[in-house]
N, C-alpha and C positions, 0 to 999 in steps of 0.2 A: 504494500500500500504506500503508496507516495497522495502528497501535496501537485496537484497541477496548473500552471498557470496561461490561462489563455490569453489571445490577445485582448478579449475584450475584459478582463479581468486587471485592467489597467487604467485607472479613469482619468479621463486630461483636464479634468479637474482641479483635482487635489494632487496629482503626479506621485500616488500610490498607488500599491495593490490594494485592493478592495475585494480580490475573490481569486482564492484556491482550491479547487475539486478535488477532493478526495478519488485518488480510482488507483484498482487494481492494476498489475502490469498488462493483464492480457484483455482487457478494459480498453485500454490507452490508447487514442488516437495516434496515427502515422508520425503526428509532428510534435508528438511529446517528447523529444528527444534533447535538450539542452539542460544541461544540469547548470543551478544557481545555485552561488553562496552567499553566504552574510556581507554585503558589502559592493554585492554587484551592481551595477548600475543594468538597467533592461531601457532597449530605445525597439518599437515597433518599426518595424520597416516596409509592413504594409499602410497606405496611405500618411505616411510619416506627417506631413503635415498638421492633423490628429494630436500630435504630442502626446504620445503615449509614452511616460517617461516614468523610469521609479527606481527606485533603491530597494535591494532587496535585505529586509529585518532577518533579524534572527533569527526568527522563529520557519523559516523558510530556509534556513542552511542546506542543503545538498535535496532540495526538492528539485521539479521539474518548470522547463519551461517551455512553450512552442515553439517551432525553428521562425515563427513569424516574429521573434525578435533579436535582435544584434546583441548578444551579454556582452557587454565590456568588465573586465576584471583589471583592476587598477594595480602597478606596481607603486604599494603604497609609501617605498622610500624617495618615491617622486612625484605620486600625484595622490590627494586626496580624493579617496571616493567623490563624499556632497560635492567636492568642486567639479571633478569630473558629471557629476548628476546634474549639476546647475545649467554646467554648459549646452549641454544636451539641450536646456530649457528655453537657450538665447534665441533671442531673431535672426541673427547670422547665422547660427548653425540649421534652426531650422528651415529659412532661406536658401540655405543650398543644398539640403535634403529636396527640397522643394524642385529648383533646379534640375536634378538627376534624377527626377520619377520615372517608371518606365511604366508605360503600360497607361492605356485611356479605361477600361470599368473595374480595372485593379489594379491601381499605380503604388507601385513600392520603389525601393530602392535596393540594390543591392549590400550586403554585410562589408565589402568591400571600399564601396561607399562613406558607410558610416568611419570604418576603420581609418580609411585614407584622407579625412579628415583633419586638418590642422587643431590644434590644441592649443594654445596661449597658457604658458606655464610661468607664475609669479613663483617668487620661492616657496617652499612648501609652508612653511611656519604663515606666510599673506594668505596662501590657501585654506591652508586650516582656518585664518579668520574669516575670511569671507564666506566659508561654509558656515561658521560658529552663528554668524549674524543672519544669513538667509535661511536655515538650520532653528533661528529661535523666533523667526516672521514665519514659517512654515505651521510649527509647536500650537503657536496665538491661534493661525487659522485651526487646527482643528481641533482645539478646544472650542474655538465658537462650533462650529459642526456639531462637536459633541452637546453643547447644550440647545444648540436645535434642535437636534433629534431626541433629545432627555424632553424637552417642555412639549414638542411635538406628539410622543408617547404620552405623559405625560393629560394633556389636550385632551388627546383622544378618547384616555381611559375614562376622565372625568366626565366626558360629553354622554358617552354611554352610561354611568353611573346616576347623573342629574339627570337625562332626560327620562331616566325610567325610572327613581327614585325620589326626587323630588329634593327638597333642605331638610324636611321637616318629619322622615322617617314616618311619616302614617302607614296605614294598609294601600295595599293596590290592588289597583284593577284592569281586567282586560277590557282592550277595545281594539279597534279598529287598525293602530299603528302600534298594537304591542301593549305592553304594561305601563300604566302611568299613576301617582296618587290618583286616592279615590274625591281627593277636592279637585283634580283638575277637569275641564271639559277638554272636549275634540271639539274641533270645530273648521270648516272649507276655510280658504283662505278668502275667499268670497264674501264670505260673514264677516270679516273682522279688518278688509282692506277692500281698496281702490287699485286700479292699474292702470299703466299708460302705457304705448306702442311708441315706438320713435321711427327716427326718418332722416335720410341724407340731404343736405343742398347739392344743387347741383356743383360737380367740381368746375364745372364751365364757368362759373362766375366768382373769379378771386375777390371779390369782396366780400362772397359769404365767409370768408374762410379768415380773415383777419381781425377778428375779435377776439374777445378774452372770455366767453363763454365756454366749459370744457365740452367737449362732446367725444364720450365714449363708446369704442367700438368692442367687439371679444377679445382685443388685442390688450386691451388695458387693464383684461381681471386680471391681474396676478395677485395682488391684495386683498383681506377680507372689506379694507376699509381705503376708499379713492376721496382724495383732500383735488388732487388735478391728475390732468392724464395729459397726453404728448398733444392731440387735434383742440385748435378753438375754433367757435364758429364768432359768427354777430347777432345784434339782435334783429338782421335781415336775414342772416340763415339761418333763422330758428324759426323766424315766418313763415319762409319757402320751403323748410324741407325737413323741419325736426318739431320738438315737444318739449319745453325742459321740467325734468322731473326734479319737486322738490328736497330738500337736506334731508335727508335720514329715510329717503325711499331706501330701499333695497331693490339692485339689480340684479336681472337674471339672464343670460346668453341661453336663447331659444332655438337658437337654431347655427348650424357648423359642426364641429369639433365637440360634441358633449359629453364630457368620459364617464363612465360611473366612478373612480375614484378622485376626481375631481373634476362636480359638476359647477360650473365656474358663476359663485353670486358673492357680493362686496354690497358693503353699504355706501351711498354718497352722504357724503359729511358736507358738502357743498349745492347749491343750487346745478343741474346738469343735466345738458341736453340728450340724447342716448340715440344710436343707430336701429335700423331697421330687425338685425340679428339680435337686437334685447328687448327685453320688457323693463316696465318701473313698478315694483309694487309697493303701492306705499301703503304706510300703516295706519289704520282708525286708532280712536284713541280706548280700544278695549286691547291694544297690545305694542310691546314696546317694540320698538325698532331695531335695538339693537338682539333682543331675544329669539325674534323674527328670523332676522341673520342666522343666527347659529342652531335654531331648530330646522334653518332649510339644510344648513352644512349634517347636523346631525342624522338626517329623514334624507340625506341625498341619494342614498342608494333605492330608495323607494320614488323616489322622483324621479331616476333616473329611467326606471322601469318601464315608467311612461313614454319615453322618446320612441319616436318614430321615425319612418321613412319618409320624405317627400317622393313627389313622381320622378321630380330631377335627381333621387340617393341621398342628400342632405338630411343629414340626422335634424328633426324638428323637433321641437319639445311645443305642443298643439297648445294653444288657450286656453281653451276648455281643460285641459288636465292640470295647469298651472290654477284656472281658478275653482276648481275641486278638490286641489291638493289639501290633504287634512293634515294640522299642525294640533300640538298641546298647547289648552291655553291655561295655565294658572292663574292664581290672582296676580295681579298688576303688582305688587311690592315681590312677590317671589320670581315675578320675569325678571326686574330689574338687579335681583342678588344675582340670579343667575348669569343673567346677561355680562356684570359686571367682572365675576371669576373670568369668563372669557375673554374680557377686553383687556385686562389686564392681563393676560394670558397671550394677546394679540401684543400686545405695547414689547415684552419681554423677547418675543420672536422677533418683534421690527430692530429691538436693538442690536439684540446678537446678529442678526441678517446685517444690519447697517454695518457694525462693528468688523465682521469678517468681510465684507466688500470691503474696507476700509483697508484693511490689513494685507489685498488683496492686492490693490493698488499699489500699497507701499513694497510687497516681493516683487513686482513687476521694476517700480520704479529702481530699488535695488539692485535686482537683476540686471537692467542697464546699465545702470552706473557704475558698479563692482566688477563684472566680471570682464567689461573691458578696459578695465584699469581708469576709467575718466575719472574714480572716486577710489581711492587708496584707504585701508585699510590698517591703521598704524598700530603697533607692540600693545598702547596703553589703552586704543579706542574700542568704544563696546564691551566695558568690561563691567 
């Protein structure tokens, strides 16, 4: 039994491994044939460009890897590993990997390639720093990773625990969406809100498009919660060709791309105008806005169930199923506790997201600067 590492077990990410298959020898695919050790550096050389780069841990000593990667094995009384691993990472090297692809629907390059590659070698002891510094900008990132996915987990487990449980430990009861307290009602989304359709201006006219109005397309959920997005219109494109849906609607993409593990809805914290592919539903005052939100995120695999096909293939999520859709309505003070876990729950994720994009930026801009000597590394700095 060995550790196997594929190419796709390489994420251009984070420039780790992320995944080793356990498999027998007689198991084992054709190109499991390259043995790694602790300290190897691995470069893919299919589609290189990709940056599939990684260091291989300890805990991978004399596993396996696919022949779809270049192992470089470093003589470490001349070059350090991470620096050798950095390099891999640069624009110049990966630019001239780029250069030497062969092949149009499966461009690699050859090992040869990689090999015959120049190297820029500062003394060893600069090396080690420069690793030591990119080495502890790396650490930062994924410790933020780590608490994404701890608060993320985390999220989840709570969502399932409150929406079927409720704060307040009573009895429950079944209905319709599963077990909920026996104080809370079900009720259509229908009973307890309002909706709006939206609508494009036309692009033919540049002055719809130069206002400060946001108007959101499916491109702009990535958020539970949109303060602005990238498109404005004016208040002549909101005339000709839109709707604007009040602060604290909740949006929903109805049609496109609808996945069941992320079926894509955000609250608007702003006044916003919305595209044809979303709905606005806004909320009456027998339920909170922000509760709303996260009993859709909770119930989305049940709402997802409802999407269908148009005659053109277009996954649609119908009207009619969006204003039938049944949500738990508790009383007003327990939507808001609930609600509230979650937003603060939201605020925690936007930091640690902001925090490792931040951190992100700064290996990139080091990577620059370091590795081809523009910024020097001295005995006493970064200590």
């Amino acid at each position: 039994m060995f550790q196997y590492v594929d190419v796709s077990g390489v994420s251009n990410e984070s420039f780790r491994i992320t995944e080793a298959t356990p498999l027998k020898g007689k198991d084992a695919p054709s190109r499991a044939r390259k043995e790694i050790l602790e300290d190897d550096v691995l470069f893919a050389t299919v589609r290189p460009t990709l940056k599939r780069v990684a260091l291989v841990p300890k805990e991978l000593h004399g596993q396996i890897a696919s022949t779809g990667y270049s192992v470089l094995r470093s003589d470490k009384s001349k070059v350090e590993p991470r620096y050798l691993y950095a390099h891999l990472l640069t624009d110049g090297f990966i630019a001239r990997m780029g250069s030497l692809e062969r092949g149009a629907g499966y461009p690699a390059v050859r090992e040869s390639d990689v090999l015959g590659s120049p190297l820029p070698l500062p003394p060893l002891p600069e090396q080690q720093r420069i690793a030591q510094v990119l080495s502890t900008v790396q650490e930062a990132i994924a410790q933020q990773e780590r608490l994404i996915r701890t608060t993320t987990e985390l999220k989840q487990a709570l969502m399932q625990k409150l929406f079927t449980e409720g704060l307040r430990g009573e009895a429950l009861k079944e209905t319709e969406i599963g077990r909920v307290p026996e104080s809370w009602e079900v009720v259509a989304l229908r009973d307890v809100c309002d909706f709006q359709s939206g609508g494009t201006p036309s692009k033919q006219r540049p002055e719809y498009w130069d206002g400060a109005i946001p108007w959101v397309s499916p491109k702009d959920m990535k958020r539970p919660r949109l303060t602005d997005v990238v498109d404005h219109i004016s208040e002549e494109g909101l005339e000709a060709g839109s709707r604007l849906a009040p602060a604290g609607s909740v949006l929903i993409v109805i049609r496109g791309m609808i996945l069941a593990k992320d079926v894509p809805v955000a609250i608007a914290e702003v006044p916003m105008a919305i595209n044809q592919d979303m709905k606005a539903i806004i909320p009456g005052d027998r339920i909170v806005a922000d509760f709303l939100l996260y009993a859709l995120v909770a119930y989305k695999e049940k709402l997802f169930h409802k999407v269908g096909r148009s005659a053109h293939g277009t996954m649609t999520l119908m009207s009619e199923e969006i204003f039938s859709f049944q949500v738990p309505l508790p009383p007003l003070e327990v939507q808001s506790q609930i609600a509230d876990v979650f937003k603060n729950m939201d605020l925690k994720l936007e930091l640690h997201a902001r925090r490792r994009d931040e951190l992100k930026d700064l290996f990139r801009t080091l990577l620059h600067e370091l590795m081809p000597g523009k910024v020097r590394v001295g005995e006493h700095q970064f200590t």
